[in-house]
N, C-alpha and C positions, 0 to 999 in steps of 0.2 A: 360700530367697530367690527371687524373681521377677523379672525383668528386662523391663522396656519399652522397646521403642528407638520416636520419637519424631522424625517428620522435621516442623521446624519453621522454614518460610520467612520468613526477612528480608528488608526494602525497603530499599535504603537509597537517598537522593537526593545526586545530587553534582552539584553548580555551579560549572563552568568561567565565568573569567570571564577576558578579554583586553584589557590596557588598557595605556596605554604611562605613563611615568613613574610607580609605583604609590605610591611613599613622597614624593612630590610634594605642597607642602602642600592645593594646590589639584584634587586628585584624590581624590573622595570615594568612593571606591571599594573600597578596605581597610577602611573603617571603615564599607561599608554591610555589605560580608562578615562581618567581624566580628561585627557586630551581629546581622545575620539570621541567624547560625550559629552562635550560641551561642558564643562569643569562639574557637572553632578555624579555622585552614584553613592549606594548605600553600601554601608561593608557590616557581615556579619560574621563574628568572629569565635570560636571556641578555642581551648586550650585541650588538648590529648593528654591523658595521661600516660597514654601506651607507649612503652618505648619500641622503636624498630630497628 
């Protein structure tokens, strides 16, 4: 048996995006991510307490 070891670099692209109320109907914004990314992406979410 023969063995090859094979170093083989991955790209990957990742798109942060920042936007406030995201599940808002009017916030088209999950649904351009979705789109563009092939129906994946993760959301991390907090709540402010600070009012502005």
């Amino acid at each position: 048996m023969s063995r090859h070891d094979f170093q083989i670099p991955v790209v990957f692209t990742h798109r942060i995006v920042f936007t406030r109320d995201a599940f808002a109907a009017g916030n088209a914004a999950l649904a351009e991510i979705l789109r563009d990314g092939g129906g994946r992406c993760a959301i991390a979410c907090n709540e402010s307490s600070t009012m502005l």
